[in-house]
C-alpha positions in Angstrom: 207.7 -141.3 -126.4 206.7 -144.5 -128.1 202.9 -144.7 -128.5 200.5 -146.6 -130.6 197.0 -144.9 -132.0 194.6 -144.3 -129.4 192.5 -141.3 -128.0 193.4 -139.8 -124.0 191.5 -137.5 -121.9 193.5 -135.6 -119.8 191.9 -134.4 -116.5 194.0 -132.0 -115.0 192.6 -130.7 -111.2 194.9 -128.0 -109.7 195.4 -126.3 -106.8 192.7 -123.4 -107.9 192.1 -124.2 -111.7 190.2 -127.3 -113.6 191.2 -127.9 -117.3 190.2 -131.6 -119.7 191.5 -132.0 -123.0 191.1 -134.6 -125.7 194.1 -135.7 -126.9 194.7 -137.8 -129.8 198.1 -139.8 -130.9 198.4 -140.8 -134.1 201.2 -141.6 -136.0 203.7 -140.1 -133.9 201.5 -136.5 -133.6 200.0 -135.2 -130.8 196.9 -133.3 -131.7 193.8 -131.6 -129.0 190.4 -132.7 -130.7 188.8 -130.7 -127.5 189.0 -128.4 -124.3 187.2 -127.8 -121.4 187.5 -126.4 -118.2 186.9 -124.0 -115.0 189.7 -121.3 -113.8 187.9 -121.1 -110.3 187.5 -124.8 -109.3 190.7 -126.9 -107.7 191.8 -128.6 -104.7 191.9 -125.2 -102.7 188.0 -124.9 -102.7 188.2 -128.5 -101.7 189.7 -126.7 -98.6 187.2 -123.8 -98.2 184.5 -125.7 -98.4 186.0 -128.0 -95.2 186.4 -124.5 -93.2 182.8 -123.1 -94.4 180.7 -126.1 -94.4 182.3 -128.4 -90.8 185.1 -126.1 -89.2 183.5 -122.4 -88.8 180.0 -124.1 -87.9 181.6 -126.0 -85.0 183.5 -123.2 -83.7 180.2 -121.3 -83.5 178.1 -123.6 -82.0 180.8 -123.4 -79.5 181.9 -120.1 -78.8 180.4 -116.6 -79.1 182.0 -114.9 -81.8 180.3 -112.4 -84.0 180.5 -112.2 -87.6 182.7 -114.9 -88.0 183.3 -115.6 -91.8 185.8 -115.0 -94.3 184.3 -111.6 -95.6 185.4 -110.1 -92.1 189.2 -108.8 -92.6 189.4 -108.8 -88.4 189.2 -112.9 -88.9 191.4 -113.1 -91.6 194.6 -114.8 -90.0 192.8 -117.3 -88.5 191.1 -118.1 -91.5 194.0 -118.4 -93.1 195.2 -121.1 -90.3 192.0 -122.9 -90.6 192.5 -123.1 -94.3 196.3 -125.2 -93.6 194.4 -127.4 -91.1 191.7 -128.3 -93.9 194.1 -129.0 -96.1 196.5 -131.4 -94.0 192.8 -133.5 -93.1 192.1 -133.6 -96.8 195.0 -135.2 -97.7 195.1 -137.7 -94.9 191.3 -138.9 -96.2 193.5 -139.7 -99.3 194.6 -142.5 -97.3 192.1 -143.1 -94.5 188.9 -143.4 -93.8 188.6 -140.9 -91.0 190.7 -138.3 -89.3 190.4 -136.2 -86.3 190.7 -132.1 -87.1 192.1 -130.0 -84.2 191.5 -126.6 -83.9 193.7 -124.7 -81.0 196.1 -121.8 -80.7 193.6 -120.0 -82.7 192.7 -117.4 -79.8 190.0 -116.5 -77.6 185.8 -116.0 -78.2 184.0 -112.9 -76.7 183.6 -114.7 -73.3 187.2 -114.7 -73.2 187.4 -118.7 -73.4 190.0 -120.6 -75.0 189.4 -121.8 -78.2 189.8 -125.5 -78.7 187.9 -128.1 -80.6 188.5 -131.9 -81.5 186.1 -132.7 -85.1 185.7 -136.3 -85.9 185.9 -136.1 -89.9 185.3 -139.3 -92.1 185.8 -139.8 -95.9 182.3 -140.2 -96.7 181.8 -136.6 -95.1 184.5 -135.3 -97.2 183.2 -136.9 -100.2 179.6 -135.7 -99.6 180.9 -132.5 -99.3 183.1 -132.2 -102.6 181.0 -134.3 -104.5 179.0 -130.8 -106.4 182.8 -129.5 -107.6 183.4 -133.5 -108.4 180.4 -133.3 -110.6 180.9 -129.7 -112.5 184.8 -131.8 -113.2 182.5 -134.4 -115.1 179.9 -132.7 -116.4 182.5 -130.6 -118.2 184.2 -134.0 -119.2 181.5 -134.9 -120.8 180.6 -131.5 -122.3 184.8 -132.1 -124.1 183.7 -135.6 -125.5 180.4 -134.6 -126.9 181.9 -131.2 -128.7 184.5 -133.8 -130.4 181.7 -136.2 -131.5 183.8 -139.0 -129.1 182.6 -142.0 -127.5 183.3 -142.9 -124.5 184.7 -146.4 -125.7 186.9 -144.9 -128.1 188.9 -143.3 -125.1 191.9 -145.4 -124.3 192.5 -143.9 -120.9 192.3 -141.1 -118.6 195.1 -139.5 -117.8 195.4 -138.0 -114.4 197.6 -134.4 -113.4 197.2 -132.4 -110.9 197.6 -133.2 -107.0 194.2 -133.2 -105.6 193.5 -136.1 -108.3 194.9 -138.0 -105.6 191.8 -138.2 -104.2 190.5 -141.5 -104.4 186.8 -140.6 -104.6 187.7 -138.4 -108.0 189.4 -141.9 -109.7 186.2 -143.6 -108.2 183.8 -141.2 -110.3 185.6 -140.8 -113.0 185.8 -144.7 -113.8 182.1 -144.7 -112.8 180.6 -142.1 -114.6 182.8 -141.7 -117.7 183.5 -145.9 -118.1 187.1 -145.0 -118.8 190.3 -146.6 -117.4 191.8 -143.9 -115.5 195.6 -144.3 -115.8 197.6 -144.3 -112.3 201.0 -144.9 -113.8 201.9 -141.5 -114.1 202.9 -139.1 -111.5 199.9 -136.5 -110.8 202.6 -134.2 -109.2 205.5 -134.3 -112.2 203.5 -135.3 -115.3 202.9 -131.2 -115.8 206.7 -130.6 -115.9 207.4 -133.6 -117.7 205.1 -132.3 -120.5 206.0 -128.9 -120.8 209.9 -130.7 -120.9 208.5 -132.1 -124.6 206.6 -128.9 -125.3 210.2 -127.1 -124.9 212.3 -129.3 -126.9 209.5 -128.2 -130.2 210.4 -124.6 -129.4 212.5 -122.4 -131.7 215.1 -120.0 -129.9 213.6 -116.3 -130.7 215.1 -114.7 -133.0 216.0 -111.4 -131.0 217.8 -114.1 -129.0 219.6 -115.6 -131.6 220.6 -111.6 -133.0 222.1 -111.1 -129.5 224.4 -114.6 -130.0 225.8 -113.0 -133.0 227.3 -110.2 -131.7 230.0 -111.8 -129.4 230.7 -114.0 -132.6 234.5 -114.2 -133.2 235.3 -111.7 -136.1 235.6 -113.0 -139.7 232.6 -115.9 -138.3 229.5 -116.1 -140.2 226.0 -115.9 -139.0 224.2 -119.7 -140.1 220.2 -120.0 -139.5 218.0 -123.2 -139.8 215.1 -124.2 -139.9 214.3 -127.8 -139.0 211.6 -129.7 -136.9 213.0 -130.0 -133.4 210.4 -132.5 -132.3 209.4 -135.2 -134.9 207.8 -138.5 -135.3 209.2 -139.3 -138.8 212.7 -140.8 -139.6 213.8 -138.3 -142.1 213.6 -135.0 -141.6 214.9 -132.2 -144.1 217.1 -129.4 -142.9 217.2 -125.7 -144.6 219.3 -122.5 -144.0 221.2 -119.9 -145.1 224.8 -118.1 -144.3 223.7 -114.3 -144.8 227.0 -113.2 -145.3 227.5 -115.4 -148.1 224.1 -114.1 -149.8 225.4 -112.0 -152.7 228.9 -113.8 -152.6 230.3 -115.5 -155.9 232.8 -117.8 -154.1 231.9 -120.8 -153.7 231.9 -122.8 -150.4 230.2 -126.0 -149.1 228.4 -127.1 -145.9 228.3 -130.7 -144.3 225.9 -132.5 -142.0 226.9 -135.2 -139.9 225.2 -137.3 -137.4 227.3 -137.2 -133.6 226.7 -141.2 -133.6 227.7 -141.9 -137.1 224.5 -142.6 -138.3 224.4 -139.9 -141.0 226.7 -138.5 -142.7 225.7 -136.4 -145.8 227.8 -134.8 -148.4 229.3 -131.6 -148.9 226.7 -129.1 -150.7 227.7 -126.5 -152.8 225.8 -123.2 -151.6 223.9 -121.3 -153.6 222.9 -117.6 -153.1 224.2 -118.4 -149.2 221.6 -121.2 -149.1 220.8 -125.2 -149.0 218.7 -127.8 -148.2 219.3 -131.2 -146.8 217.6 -134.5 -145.6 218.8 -136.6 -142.2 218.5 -139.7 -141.1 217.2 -140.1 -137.5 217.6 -142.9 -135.0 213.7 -143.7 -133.7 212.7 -142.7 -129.9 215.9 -140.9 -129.2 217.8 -137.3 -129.7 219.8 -137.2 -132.4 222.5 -134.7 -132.0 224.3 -133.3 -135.5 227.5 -131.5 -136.1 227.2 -128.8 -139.1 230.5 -127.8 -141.1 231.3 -125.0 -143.3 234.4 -125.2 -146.3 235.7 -122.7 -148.8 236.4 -123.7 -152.0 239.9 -124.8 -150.8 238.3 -127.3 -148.3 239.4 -124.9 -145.6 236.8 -124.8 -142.2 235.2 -121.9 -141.7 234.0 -120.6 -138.4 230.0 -119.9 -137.7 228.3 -119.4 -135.1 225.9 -122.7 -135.3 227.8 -125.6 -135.6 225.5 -128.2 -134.4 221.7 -128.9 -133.7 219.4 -131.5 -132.0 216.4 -133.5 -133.3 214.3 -135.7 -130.9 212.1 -138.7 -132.6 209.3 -139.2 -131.0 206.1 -138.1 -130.5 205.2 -134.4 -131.9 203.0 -131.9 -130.8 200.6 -130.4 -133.4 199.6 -126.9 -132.8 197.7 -126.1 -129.5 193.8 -124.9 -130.2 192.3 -122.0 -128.1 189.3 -123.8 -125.1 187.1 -120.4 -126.3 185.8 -118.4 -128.9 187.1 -115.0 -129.2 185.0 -112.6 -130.6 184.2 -109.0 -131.1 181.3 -106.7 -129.4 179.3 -105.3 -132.6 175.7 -103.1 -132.3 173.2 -104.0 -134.5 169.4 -103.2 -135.0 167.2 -105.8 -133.6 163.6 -106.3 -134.9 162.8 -107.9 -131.5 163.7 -104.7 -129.8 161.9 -102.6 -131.9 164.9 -102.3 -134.1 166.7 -100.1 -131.5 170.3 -101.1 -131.1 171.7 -103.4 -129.7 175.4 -105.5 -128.4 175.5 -109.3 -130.0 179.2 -111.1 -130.5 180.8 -111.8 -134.2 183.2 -114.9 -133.7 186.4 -113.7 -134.6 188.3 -117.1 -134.2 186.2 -120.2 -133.3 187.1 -122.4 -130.4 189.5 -125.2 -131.2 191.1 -122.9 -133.3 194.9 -123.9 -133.7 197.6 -121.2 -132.5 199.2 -118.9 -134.1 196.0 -116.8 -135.3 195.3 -113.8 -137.0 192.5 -112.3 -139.0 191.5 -108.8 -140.1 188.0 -107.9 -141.3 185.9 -104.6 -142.0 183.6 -103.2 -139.5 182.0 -99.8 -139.7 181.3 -97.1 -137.2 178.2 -97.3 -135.6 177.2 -93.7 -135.3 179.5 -90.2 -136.0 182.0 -89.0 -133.6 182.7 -85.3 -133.4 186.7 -83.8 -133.6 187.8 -83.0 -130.1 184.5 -85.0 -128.6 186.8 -87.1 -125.6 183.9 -88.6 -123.3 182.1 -90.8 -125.9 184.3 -92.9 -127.5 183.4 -95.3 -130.2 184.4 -98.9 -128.5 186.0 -101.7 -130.1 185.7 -104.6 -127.3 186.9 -108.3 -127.8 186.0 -111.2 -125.4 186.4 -114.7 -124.9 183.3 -117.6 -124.9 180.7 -118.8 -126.7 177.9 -116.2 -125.9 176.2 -114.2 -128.6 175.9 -111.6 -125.7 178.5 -109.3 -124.2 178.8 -109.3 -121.2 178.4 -113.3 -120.6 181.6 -113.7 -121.8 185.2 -113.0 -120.5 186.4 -109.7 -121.3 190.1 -109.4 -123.2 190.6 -105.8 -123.8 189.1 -103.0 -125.2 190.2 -99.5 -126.9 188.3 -96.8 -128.0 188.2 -94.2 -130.5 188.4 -90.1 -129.5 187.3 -87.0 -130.9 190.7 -86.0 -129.7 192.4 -88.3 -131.6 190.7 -87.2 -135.0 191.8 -84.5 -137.4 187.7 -83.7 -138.5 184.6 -85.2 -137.5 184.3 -89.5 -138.5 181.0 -89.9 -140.2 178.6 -93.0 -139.3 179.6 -95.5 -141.1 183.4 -94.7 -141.9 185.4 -98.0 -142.4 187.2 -99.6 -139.8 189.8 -102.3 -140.3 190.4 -104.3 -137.0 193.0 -107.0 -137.2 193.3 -109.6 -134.0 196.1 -111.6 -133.6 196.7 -114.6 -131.1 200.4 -115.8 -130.6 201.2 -119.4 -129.3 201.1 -117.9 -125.7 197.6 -116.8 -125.8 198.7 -113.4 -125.6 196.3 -110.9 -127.5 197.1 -108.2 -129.7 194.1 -105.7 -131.4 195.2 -103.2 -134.3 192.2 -101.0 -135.7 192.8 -98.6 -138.4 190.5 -95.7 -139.8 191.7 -95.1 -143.7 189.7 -92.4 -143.9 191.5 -90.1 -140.9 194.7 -92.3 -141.3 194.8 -93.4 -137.9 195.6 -96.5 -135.7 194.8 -97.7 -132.6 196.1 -100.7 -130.7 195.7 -103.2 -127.4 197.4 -105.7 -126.1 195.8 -108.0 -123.4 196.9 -111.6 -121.7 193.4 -113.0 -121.0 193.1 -110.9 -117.9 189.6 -110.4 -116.9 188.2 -106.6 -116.5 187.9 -104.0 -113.2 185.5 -105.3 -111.2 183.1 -103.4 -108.4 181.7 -106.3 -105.5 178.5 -103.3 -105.5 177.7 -104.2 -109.3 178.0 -107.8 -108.9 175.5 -107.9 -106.6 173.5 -105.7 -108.2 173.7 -107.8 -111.0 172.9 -110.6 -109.1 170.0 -109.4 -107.6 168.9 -109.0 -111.1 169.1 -112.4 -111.6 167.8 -113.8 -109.1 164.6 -112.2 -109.5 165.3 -113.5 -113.5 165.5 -117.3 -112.1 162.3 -117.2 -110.3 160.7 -116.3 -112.8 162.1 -119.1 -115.3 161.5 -121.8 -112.6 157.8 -121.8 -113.0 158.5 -123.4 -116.0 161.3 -125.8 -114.7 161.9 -129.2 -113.9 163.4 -130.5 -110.5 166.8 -131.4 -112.1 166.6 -127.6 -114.1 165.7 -126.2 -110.2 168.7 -127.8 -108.8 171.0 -126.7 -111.0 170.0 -123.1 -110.9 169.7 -123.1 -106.7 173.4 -125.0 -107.0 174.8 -122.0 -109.2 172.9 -119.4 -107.1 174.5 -121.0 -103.5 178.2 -121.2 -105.6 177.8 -117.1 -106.2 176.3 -116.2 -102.4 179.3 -118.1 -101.2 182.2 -116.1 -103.8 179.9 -112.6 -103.2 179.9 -113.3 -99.4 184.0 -113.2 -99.3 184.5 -110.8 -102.6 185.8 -107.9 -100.7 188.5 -109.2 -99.7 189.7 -112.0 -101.5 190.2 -111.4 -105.2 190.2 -114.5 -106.0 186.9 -114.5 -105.0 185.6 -111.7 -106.3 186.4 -113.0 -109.7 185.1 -116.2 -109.4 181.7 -114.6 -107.8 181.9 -112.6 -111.2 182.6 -115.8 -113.3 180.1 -117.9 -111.6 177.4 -114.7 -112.6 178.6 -115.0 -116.1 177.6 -118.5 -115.8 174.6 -118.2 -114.4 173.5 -115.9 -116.9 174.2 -118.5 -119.3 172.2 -121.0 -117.8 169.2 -119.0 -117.5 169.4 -118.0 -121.5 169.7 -121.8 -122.4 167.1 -122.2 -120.2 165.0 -119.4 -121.2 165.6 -120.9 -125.1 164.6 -124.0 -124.4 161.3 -123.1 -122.9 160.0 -120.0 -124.9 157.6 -122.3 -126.4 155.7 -122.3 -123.3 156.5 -118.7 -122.3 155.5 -117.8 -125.8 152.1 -119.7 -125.6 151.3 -118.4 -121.7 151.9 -114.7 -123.1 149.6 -115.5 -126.0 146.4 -117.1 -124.0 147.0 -113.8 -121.5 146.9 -111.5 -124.7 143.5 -113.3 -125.6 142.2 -112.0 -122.6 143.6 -108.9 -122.3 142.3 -107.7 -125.7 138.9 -109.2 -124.9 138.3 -107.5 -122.0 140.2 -104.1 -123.6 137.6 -104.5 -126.2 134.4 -104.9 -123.5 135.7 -102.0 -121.5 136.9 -99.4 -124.2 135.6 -100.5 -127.8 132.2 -98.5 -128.6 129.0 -101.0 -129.4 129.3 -100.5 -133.2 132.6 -101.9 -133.2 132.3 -104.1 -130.4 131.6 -107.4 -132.4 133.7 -106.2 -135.5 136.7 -106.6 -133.4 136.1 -109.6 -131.0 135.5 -111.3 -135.1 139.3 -109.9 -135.8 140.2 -111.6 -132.2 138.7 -114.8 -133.1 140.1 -115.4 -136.2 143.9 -114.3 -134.7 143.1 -116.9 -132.0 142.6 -119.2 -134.2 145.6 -118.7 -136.3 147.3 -118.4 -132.2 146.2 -122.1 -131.8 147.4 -123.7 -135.0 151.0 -122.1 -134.5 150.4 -123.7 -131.1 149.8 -127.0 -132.8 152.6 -126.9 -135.2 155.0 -125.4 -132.4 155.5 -122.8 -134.7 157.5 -120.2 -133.4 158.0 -117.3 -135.6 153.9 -117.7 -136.0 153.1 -117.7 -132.6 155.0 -114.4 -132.1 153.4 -112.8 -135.3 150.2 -113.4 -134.2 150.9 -112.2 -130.7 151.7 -108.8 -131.9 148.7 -108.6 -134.3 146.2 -109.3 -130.9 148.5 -106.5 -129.5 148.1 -104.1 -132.3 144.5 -104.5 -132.1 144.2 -103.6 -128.2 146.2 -100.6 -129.2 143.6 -100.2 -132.0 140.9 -100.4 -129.8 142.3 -98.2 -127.5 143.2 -95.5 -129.6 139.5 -95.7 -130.8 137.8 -94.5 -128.2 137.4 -90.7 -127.6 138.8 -90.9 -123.9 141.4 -91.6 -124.8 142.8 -88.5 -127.0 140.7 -86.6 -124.2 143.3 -87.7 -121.6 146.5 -86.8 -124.7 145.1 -83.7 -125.1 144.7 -82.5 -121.2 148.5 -84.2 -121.2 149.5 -82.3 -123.8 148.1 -78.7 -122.4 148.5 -79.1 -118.5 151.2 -77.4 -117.4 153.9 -75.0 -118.8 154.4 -77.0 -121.7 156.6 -74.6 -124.6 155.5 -74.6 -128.2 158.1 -73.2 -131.4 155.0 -71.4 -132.4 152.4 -70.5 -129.4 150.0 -68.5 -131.5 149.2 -71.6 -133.2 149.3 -74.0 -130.1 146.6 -71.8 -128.7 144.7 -72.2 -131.8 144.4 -75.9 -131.7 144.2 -75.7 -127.7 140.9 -73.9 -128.3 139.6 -76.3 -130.8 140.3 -79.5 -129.2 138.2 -77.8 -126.1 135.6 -77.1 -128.3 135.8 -80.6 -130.0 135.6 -82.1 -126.6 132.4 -80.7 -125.6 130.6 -81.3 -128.8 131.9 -85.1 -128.6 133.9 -84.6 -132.1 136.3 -87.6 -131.3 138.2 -86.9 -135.2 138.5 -83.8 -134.6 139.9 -83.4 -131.2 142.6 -87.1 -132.7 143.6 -84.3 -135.4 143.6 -81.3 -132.7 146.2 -83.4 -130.4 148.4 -84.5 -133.6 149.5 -80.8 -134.2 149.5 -80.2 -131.1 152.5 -82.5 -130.5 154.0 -81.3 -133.6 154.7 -78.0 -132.0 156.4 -79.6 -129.4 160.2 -78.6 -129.7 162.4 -81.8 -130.7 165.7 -82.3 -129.0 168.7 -81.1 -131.3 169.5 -83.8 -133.9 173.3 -83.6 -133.5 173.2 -84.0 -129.7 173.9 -87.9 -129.4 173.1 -89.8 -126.5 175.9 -90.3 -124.6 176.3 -94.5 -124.8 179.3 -96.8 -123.4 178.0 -99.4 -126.0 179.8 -101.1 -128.8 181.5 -98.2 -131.5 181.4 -100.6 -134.5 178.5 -102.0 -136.9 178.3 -103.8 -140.1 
């Protein structure tokens, strides 16, 4: 427990889950300046990837056996035994530099012949075929050191957990890559239960635990609570309490600490209002263990139901901070979108955030909710990551406001006060209440990701896919690599996803990801997207204006088209942004303009607008304009016939204003 100042990074690779943290000690106090990490990435697709990528092959090359993968629930046992045969020859290359796998007693191909195979597997194979999951481990190293503003050299050591970090190529990469010394000293395999041994001597007993204790107390004992520091680095540390039954009692009695080795030994306090406070002396880097004594007034002992308590000097453990953001789905108008509505994340609790947490803010419903209306509920949705956009980050929990559960319709707008709380075990909590209807509404969630359907994912992935190729036009090699890396990664989950959950929930984390790198991606080069979509507007709207624009106007508006070109180009120049997309929709406006000039084009609105059965709220006067516009048409009145369509389409019936679109988008606003 004895440590001087200095800064560890703890790299902790598990069976099916990848976590670094930060952690600084100093002056006795453990504190986590960072987190990282990957929930679907551990030693076990270490083992996968040995059965996918060298095993299965082989046997194929082999044997005649048809649709032989994981995915196909007929294989599944023998997958299973080809997944404890990986394993075993991945922790032999621990040692040596080549092993021989054996495959046998795992049935019979199609021909009806034996299987049995003999694979000559080195460690330079293995490593070549780990090394992608060995890089995403230090990539997101690095990621932890650059979010605490750390160098590299001001990182002690590395401090190893987890058994595939047993793995000599892993201590090889991570001395090489990060320049670290990575500390062997402790045991990968114990260092886990050794830690949460420290994190449990911190802990309070809950109090529901300690009520319980005082029931079987012997009658006329009294009930004593404390409230001390179990886990400190200083040498002094001050005790508190209170005797409950002695709260509102005017006799006086005394309590007395004392120290089991003699150390200590304080004086007898006279209670006041049940209570007192005292200061121990500790003895450094050990447990100190403490008797407590109660008197009455005659210096009789009285019984209660605490009499001792343990402090441990040492190293303490400052609070631990959340690896994500949690936030809160809210819609909001978007001018980009045309100010239509749309989902974007407000942080509730930033990542890093120390535990326990609780906040409580104001939102407002986004739209009105009719009484009794059950099928379109106004949603209050909290998720975890850094993602201004739904549905890239993990999903928490969600609860959603009824018509049935109202007394009268909610207005737009109504107040809604939604407080989220975060306990020490991560554990979720989500109260919203409506003042105006009186009513609340809670959730509960443990970080437990949301129902998923295989179909949508790869729907979804489909989607982008077709979104990547796109974006790689624009792309560098390294950019390429990384996208085909995180495409391959999801084939592979999606391939196995319906029937292996685990897999099916990585294929939908690694899509979450993937989504992520194509926004950064798309960020980082809208510039040049910005400027390719501006030269193709250019000559769009020049040839809109040759085709459609009549000759009086012709060289008014190629003048207009100039001079917006011009002002196109110095945004260009200046890498102006916000100009560049001004400007863009101006040259847009005018093909529209231009467009919307020429009498063809309310010709073809008004044989839209009076083909068919269309329904008027007042056909007498439909028919009127419908004769006029004809008439406007064949005398080649072009203001007329704009003015003739206009009223037409005002005696179009509108869609009942109440009716609102059934949506399953966010509930709230600001």
């Amino acid at each position: 427990m004895n440590a001087k100042n200095e800064n560890w990074l703890i790299y902790d690779l598990g069976g099916g889950t990848f976590d670094v943290a930060l952690i600084c000690a100093k002056d006795g106090v453990l504190s986590v300046l960072s987190h990282n990490g990957d929930n679907f990435l551990g030693g076990k697709d270490f083992d996968w990837l040995i059965v996918d990528k060298i095993i299965a092959p082989k046997i194929l090359e082999k044997y005649s056996i048809s649709d032989f993968n994981r995915g196909n629930d007929k294989y599944r046992s023998i997958f299973s035994k080809l997944k404890y045969i990986s394993e075993s020859a991945k922790i032999y290359l621990s040692q040596y530099e080549k092993t021989t796998i054996e495959i046998d007693g795992i049935g019979h191909d199609e021909k009806n012949d034996e299987i049995y195979l003999s694979i000559e597997f080195t460690k330079k194979d293995f490593e070549k075929l780990i090394k992608p999951q060995v890089d995403r481990t230090i990539e997101l190293s690095k990621e932890t050191l650059k979010e605490a503003s750390m160098k590299n050299s001001s990182v002690g050591k590395i401090i190893l957990v987890g058994g595939p970090t047993q793995i000599p190529y892993i201590k090889e990469r991570l001395a090489q890559d990060l320049k670290i010394t990575v500390d062997s000293s402790v045991d990968p395999l114990t260092v886990v239960a050794k830690g949460a041994c420290v994190f449990g001597i911190g802990q309070k007993i809950p109090k529901e635990l300690l009520a319980n204790n005082t029931k079987n107390i012997a009658k006329g004992g009294m009930s004593l609570h404390l409230n001390y520091e179990s886990l400190t680095s200083e040498t002094e540390e001050t005790i508190s309490g209170v005797i409950e039954e002695l709260k509102d009692s005017e006799e006086e009695y005394y309590i007395q600490i004392q120290a089991d080795s003699g150390l200590y030994s304080g004086s007898k306090l006279r209670l006041k209002n049940g209570k007192f406070f005292d200061t121990v002396t500790l003895e450094a880097n050990k447990t100190n263990f403490f008797w407590v004594y109660l008197f009455d007034k005659k210096g009789n002992s009285v019984r209660i139901d605490q009499d001792s308590f343990t402090i441990t000097h040492g190293l303490s453990i400052s609070g631990a901070p959340i690896p994500h953001s949690i936030g809160i789905a809210v819609s909001r108008r978007d001018i980009k979108m045309g100010f239509s509505a749309v989902e974007v994340v407000e942080k509730f609790f930033e990542k890093g955030s120390i535990l326990p947490l609780k906040r409580t803010d104001i939102f407002k419903t986004a739209r009105r909710l009719v009484k009794d209306e059950s099928n379109n509920p106004l949603w209050i949705r909290i998720g975890e990551g850094e993602s201004e956009i739904p549905d890239r980050n993990v999903f928490i929990c969600e609860l959603g406001i009824r018509g049935g559960d109202l007394p009268y319709d909610l207005p737009e707008g109504s107040d809604i006060e939604i407080t989220v709380q975060v306990d020490e075990s991560r554990e979720i909590s989500v109260t919203a209440y409506i003042p105006l209807v009186d009513l609340t509404l809670n959730a509960r969630s443990t970080f437990k990701d949301e129902i998923i359907d295989v179909s949508d994912l790869e729907s979804e992935f489909d989607s982008q896919i077709e979104r990547s190729k796109i974006l790689q036009e624009n792309c560098t090699t390294e950019e390429k690599n990384n996208i085909n890396s995180t495409v391959q990664s999801v084939t592979s989950s999606l391939k196995n996803a319906r029937l292996d959950e685990d897999e099916k929930r990585k294929a939908n984390k690694q899509i979450k990801d993937l989504k992520v790198v194509l926004d950064k991606l798309e960020k980082q080069k809208e510039m040049p997207q910005l400027v390719k979509e501006f030269n193709l507007n250019v000559i769009k709207t020049k040839e809109t204006i040759s085709e459609y624009a009549q000759e009086k106007y012709r060289e008014s508006y190629n003048d207009e088209l100039n001079k917006m070109k011009e002002e196109g180009d110095k945004a260009i120049g200046e890498n102006d942004k916000t100009l560049l997309i001004n400007v863009s929709e101006q040259i847009n406006d005018l093909r529209t303009k231009v467009i919307m000039a020429n009498p063809s084009t309310w010709a073809y609105h008004f044989e839209q607008i009076t083909q068919g059965d269309k329904k008027f709220t007042n056909e007498k006067e439909a028919q009127y304009f419908i004769d006029k516009g004809k008439r406007a048409m064949e005398s080649g009145d072009a203001d007329e016939l704009k003015r003739c369509v206009r009223s037409l389409s005002s005696l179009l019936p509108s869609e009942e204003q109440e009716i609102v679109k059934k949506s399953n988008s966010s509930g709230i606003t600001r």
